[in-house]
C-alpha positions as CSV (number, residue, x, y, z in Angstrom):
1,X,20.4,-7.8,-15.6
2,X,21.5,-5.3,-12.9
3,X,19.3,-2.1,-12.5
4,X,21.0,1.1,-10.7
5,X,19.5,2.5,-8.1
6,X,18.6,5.9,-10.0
7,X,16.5,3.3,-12.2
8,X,14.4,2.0,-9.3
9,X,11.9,3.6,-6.8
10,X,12.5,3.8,-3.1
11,X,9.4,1.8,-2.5
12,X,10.0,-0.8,-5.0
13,X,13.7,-1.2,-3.2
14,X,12.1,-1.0,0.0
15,X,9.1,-3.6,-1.1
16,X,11.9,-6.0,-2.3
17,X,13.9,-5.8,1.8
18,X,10.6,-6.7,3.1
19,X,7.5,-8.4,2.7
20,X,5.7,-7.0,-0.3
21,X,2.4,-7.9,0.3
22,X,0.6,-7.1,3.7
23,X,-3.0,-8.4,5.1
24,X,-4.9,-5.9,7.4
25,X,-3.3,-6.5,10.5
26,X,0.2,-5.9,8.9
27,X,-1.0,-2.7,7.2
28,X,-2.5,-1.5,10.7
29,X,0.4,-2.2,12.3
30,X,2.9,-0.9,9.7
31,X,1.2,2.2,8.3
32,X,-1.2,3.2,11.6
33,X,-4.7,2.3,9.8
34,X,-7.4,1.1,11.7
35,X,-8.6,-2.3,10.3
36,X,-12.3,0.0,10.3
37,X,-10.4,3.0,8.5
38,X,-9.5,0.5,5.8
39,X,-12.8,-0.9,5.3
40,X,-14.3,2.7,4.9
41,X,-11.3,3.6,2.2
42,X,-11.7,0.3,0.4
43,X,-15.5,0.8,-0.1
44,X,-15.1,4.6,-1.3
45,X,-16.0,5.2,-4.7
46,X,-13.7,8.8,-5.0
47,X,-9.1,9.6,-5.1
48,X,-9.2,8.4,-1.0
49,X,-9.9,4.8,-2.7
50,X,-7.2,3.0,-0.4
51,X,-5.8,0.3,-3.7
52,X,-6.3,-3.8,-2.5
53,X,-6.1,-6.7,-4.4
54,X,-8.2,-9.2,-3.1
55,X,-7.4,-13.0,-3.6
56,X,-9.0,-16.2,-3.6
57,X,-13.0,-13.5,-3.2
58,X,-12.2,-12.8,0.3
59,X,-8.5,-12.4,1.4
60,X,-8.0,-8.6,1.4
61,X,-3.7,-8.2,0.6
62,X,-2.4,-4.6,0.1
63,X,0.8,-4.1,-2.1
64,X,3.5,-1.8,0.1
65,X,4.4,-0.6,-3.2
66,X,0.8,0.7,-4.4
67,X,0.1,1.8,-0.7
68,X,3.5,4.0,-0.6
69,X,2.6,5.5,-4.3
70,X,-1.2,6.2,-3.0
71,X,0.5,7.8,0.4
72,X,2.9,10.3,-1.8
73,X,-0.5,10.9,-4.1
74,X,-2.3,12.4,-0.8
75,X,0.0,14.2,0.7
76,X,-0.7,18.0,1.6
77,X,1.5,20.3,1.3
78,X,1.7,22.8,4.5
């Protein structure tokens, strides 16, 4: 099954180059968030809700894919 590239999104194609799934370190280092910043965004209850899966109750992964879709959400027009 072959999917064309009009199909897929850019993060999803992107996500599937490199590593999908990133702890807190990578997504400070990848994306600029402080490892603070993303404890404040994880906790808030409103749209700035930064989305996390977290696996076995404590280890905090973020999905590039989700993260990308969440950036485009919040983007302000100037």
């Amino acid at each position: 099954m072959s999917i064309s590239l009009e199909e897929m999104d850019f993060a999803e194609i992107y996500a599937k180059l490199t590593k999908r799934w990133l702890s807190p370190a990578d997504l400070a280092d990848e994306y600029g968030f402080s490892k603070s910043s993303q404890s404040k965004m994880r906790m808030s209850s409103s749209s700035s809700t930064l989305p996390f899966s977290k696996v076995g109750g404590k280890y905090i992964r973020y999905d590039r894919v989700a993260i990308d879709a969440w950036l485009e959400d919040h983007k302000v027009q100037g």
